[in-house]
C-alpha positions in Angstrom: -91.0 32.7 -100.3 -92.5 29.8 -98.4 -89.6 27.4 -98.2 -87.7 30.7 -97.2 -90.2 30.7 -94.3 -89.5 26.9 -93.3 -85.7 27.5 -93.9 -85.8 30.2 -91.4 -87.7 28.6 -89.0 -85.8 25.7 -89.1 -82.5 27.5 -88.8 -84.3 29.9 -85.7 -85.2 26.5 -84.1 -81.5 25.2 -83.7 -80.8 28.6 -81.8 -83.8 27.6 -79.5 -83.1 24.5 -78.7 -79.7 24.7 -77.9 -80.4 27.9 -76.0 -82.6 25.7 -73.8 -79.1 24.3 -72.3 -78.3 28.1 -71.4 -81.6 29.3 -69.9 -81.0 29.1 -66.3 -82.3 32.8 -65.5 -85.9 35.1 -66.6 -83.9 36.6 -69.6 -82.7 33.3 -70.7 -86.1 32.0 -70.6 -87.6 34.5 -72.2 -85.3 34.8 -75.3 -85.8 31.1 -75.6 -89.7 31.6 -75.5 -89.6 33.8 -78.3 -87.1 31.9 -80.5 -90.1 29.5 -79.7 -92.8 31.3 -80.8 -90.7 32.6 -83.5 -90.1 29.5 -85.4 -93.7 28.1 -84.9 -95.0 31.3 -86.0 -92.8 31.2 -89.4 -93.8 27.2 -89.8 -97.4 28.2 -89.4 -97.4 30.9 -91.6 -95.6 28.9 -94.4 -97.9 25.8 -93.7 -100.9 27.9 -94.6 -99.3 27.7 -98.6 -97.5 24.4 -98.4 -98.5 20.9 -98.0 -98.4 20.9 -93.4 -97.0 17.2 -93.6 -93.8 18.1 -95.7 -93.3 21.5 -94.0 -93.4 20.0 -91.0 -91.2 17.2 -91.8 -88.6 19.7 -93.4 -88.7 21.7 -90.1 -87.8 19.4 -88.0 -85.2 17.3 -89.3 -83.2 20.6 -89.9 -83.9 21.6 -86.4 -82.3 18.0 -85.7 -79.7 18.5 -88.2 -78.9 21.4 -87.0 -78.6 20.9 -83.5 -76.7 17.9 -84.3 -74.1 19.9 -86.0 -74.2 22.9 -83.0 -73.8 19.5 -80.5 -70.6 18.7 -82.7 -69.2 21.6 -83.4 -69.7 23.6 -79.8 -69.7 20.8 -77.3 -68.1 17.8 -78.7 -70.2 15.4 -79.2 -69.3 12.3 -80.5 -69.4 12.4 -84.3 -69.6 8.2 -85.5 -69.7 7.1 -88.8 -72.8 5.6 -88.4 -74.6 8.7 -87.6 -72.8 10.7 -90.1 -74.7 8.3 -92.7 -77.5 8.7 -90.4 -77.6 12.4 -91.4 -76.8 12.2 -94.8 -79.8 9.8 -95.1 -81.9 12.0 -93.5 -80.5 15.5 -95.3 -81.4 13.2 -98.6 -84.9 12.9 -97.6 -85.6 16.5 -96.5 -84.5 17.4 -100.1 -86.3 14.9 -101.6 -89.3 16.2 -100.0 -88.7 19.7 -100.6 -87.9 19.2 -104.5 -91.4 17.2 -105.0 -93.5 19.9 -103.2 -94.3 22.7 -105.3 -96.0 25.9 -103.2 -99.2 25.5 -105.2 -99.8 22.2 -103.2 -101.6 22.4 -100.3 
């Protein structure tokens, strides 16, 4: 249920950051606040059962990931092979990380 938490706020993250290049009203704003407070509430939360560093770490390189792949996908970025592997390195690490943690660590 933890990891569910992280994978959540991770996800949730992505939609506030790349809402950030959207907010250019109050009600822009204010969505993107509480996607804010959103995801750092759900990280919190789950980093109160789980070890903070790898929680931590696990949020933000899918919030990277992520936005990476929104960047891509919605406003062409440039896609290199070099940060493909980039990525791919850093996907294998997240679930490296996740699959030594166990929720009784803390």
């Amino acid at each position: 249920m933890q990891w569910l938490k992280v994978i959540v706020a991770g996800l949730v993250e992505v939609l506030w950051v790349t809402s950030m290049n959207h907010a250019h009203n109050i009600p822009t704003w204010i969505v993107t606040l509480i996607l804010i407070a959103l995801s750092f509430f759900l990280v919190i939360s789950a980093s109160k059962h789980l070890p903070v560093g790898t929680t931590y770490t696990i949020f933000v390189g899918m919030g990277a990931i992520g936005t990476i792949i929104v960047d891509v996908i919605f406003n062409g970025a440039s896609l290199s092979l070099v940060k493909i592997a980039l990525l791919i390195i850093l996907i294998v690490g997240i679930l490296g990380l996740q699959m030594t943690t166990s929720e009784e660590e803390s």
